[in-house]
N, C-alpha and C positions, 0 to 999 in steps of 0.2 A: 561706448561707455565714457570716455574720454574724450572723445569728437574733439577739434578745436586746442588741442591742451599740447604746449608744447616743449618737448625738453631738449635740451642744449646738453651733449655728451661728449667731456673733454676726453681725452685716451691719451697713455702716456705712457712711455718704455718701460713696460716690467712682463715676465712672464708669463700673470695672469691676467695678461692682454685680452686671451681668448675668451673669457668668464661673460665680458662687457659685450660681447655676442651674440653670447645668450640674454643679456639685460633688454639689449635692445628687440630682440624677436618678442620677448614675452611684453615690453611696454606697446609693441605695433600689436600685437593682440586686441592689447587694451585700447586701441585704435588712437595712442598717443603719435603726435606726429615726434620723427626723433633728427635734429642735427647733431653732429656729429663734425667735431674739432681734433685734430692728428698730430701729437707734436714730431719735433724730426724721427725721433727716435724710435718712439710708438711702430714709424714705419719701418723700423729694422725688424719686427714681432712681423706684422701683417700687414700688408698693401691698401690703400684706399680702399678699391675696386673692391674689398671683400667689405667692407663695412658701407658701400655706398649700395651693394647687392642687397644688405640688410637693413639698410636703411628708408630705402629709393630716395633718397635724398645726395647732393652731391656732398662728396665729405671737404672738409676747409683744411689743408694739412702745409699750406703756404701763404705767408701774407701778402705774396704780391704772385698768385696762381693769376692768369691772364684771364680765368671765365668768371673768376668773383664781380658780385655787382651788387648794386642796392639791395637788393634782398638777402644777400648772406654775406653782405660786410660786417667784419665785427661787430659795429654800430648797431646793425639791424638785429644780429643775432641776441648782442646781451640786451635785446629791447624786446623781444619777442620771446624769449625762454619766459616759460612758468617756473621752472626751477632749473637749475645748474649742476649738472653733476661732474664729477672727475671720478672715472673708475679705468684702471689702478693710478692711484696717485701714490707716485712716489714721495721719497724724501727730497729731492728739486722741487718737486712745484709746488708743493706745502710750502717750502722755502720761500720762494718764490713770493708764493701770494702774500706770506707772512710780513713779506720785508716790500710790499711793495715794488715788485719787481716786471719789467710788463715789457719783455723781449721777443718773444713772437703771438702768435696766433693765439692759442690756447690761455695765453695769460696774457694780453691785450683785453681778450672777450672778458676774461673774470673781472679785470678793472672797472670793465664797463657796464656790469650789468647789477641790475637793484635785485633781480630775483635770488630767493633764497639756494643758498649754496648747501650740495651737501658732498662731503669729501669719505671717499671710500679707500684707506689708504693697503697698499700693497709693498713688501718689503722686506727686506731678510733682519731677523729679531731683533740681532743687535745695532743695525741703524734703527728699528722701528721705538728702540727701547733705549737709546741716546738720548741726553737731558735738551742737545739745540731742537732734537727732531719734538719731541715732548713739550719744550717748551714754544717752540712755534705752532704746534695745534692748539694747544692753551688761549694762545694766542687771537687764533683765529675763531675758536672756539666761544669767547669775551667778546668779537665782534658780531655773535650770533650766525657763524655759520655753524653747518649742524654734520657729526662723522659717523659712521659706522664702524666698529670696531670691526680690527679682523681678528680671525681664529687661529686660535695654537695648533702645532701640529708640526710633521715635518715638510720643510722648505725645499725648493728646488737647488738650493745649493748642498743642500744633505743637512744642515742644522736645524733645530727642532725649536721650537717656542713661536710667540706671537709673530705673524706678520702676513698671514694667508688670507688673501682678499676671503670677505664675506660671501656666500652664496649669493647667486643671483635672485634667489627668492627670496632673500631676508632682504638685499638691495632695493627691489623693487616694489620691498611692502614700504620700507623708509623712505623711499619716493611718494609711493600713493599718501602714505600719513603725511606727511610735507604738502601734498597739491591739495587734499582733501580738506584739511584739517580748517574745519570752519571755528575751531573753538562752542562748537553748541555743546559739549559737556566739560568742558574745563573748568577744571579744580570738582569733578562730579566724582565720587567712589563707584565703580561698579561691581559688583561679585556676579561672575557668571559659572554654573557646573554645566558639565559637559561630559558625555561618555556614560558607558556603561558602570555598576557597577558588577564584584562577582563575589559568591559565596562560598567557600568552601567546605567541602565534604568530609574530604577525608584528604593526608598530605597531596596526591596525584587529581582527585576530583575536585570540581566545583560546578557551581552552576550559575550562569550569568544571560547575555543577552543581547542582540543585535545591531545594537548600538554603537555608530562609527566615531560619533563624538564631533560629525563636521559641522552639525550645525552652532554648536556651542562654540566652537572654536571661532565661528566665519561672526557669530554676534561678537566675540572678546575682539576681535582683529579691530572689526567695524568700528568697534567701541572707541578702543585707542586712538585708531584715526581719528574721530572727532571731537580729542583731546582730554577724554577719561581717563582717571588710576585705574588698572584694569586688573583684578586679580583671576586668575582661573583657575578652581575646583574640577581635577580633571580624573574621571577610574580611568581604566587602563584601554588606551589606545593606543594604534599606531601613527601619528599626526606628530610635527616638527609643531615648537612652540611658538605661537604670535611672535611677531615682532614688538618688543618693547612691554609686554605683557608677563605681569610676575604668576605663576604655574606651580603649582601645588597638585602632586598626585597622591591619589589615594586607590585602593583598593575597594573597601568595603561597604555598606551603606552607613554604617556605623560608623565609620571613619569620616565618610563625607558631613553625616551630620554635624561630626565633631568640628569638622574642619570650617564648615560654613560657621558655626556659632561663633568660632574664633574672629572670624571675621565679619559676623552680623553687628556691631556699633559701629567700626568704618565703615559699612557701606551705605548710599545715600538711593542703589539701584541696587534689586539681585534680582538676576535674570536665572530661572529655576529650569535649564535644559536638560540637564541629565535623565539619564533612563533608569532611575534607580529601582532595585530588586524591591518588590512589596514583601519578599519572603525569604526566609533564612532555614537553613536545616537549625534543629533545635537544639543536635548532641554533632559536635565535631568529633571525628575517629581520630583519635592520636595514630595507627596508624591505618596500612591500605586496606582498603576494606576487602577480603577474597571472594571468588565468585564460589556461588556454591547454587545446587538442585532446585531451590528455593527461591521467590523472588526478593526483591531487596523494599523494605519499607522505609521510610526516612518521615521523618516528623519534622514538622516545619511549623513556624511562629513566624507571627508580622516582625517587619521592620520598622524603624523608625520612618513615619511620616513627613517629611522634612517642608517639603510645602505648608501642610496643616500647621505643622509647630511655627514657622515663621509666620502666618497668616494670624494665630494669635498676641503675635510680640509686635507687628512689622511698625507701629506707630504711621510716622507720618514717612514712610519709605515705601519708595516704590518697588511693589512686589510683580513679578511675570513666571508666569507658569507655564507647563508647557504640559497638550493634550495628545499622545501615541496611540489614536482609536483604529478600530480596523471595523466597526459598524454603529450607525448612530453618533458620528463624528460630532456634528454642533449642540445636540440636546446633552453627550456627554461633557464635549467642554462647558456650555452653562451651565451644569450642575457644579463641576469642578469649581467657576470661580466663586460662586457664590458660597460653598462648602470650604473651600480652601481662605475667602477672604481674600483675594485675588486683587488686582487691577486689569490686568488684563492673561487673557491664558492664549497660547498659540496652539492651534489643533490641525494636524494632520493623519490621513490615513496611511497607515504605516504597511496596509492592506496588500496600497499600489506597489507594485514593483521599482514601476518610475520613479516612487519619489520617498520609496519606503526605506529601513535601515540601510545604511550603505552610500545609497545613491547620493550623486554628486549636483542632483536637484529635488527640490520640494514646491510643494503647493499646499498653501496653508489657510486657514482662517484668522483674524483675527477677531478674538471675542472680549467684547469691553462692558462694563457698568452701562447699566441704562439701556438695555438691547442691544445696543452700537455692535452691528458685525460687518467685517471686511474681509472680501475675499482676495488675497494674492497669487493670480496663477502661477500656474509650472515657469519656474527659471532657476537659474544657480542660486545655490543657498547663501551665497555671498551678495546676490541681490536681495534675498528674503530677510536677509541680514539687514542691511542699509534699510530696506521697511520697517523692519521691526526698531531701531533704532531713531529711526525719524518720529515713531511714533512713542519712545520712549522721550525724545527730547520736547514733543508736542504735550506731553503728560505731565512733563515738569515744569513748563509753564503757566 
């Protein structure tokens, strides 16, 4: 996916050394190539050998190591990184770079390199929360490089507040958004829902529906990366929230309505993925409903329509729908867009197993104005993503 793309990985003495680890298995996934830079200290945490094991790459943890040569001289390196990371960065090398300071390895490279930086700092609260430490991120910050905040929680020293490196999946979506980010939607609004919604019964019942919410989620991700406001309308899943993507949850279809309206004049995209209920019980039981001899009737009424209703306001915004068939896949999504008012609808069988609620891939169509259909086979929904997005930024041209 990344072929070709390469990051330059400083590591620096703190004890969520380990974290950067895991950064780098999950970026060689992603078939990024990974160097990796060791300050002294760094080595008192973890030995090379175990980061050049993860790496296959030799790691640089000496500026005069006797095998360094052209190809992994500082020089080469800050000339060959796509992006620059330091994870954990302490309060020294933030320092450091702050003030210009270029004493070994690890910050010699950052001197020397054009590629954009992104600093993942790790540290006990109250250095992290120190006006020099503050004001030399600031700093660096005004120079455009770019940081991931860490999270609160308790410390390894036993004190509690900010200073706990970021997860390595929020790490390495801030990476991806950094190398990806072509700017083909910047300054674009997007609203995208995602997730099921559910109805309630009575206070213990409800009734909802098999909706994981990943695809909605993998368009908001995609989105951000190529430089959108990205807001998400999410019912209730189990999914960690995008990277840099502001998340709104809601429960009910009712709610989502509400919540998308609130949001339908900023938005310039709504991308309509959610699985929302067409049906609502009609009388909520205040309370549990008891079982009895009898069977149980419940009266149900439509929901709000939320596609339809935006299809009549959308002006000149671009609207995307999305099609959950399980027979007559493409005649129902044609009907859908020309009923809904549509631009484009994405239709999938929810049928398959492969690729139906749940699963961690799809295979979709898309269906556009004018006949226009495009088929995208079976891959991860986070590729079906980046299609659907390519062909949102094609739309808006």
């Amino acid at each position: 996916m990344y072929k070709g793309k390469n990051v330059v990985l400083g590591v620096t003495g703190g004890i969520a050394i380990y974290k950067a680890l895991d950064v780098i298995s999950r970026l060689k996934k992603l078939n990024f190539e990974v160097d990796v830079i060791m300050t002294k200290n760094a080595q008192e945490f973890i030995k090379p050998l175990t980061f050049q094991s993860m790496s296959g790459r030799p790691v640089v943890h000496n500026m005069f190591n006797e095998y360094i040569n052209a190809d992994i001289e500082h020089i080469q390196l800050a000339k060959k990184a796509d992006i620059f990371c330091v994870i954990p960065a302490t309060a020294n090398i933030i320092g450091k770079i702050a003030n210009g300071i270029a004493d070994d390895m690890l910050s010699t490279t950052i001197m020397a390199t054009e590629a954009p930086i992104l600093i993942a700092p790790a540290m006990n609260s109250k250095m992290y929360e120190n006006v020099i430490v503050q004001e030399n991120m600031d700093k660096l910050k005004g120079l455009g490089m770019s940081f991931i905040n860490p999270s609160a929680g308790r410390l390894a020293c036993g004190d509690v507040g900010f200073g706990k490196l970021a997860e390595p999946e929020l790490i390495v979506e801030a990476i991806l958004e950094i190398v990806e980010k072509k700017e083909l939607l910047q300054g674009k609004n997007v609203l995208v829902t995602a997730g099921p919604t559910l109805e309630r019964i009575d206070p213990v019942r409800y009734i909802s529906n098999n909706s994981s919410g990943k695809m909605g989620y993998a368009i908001a991700k995609i989105a951000r990366r190529y430089g959108a406001n990205v807001t998400l309308i999410s019912g209730p899943v189990e999914l960690s929230s995008p990277f840099g993507v502001n998340v709104e949850h809601v429960e009910t279809a009712q709610e989502m309505y509400e919540k998308v309206m609130d949001y339908f004049e900023w938005a310039d995209v709504i991308v309509k993925s959610a699985a929302v209920l067409d049906y609502k019980p009609k009388q909520f039981a205040n309370e549990k409903i008891k079982k009895t001899a009898a069977g149980l009737n419940i009266e149900f009424e439509r929901t709000k329509d939320i596609l339809f209703e935006l299809g009549k306001i959308k002006g000149d915004k671009l609207l995307i729908g999305f099609a959950a068939e399980t027979n007559d896949v493409l005649e129902n999504a044609k009907d859908k867009l020309i009923r809904k008012n549509a631009d484009l609808i994405v239709a999938n069988d929810v049928s398959n197993p492969v690729i139906g609620f749940k699963s961690d891939k799809n295979e979709v169509y898309l269906v556009m104005k004018d006949n226009q259909i495009e088929k995208i086979d079976i891959r991860s929904k986070e590729e079906i993503a980046k299609e659907i997005i390519k062909r949102i930024v094609s739309m808006l041209k």
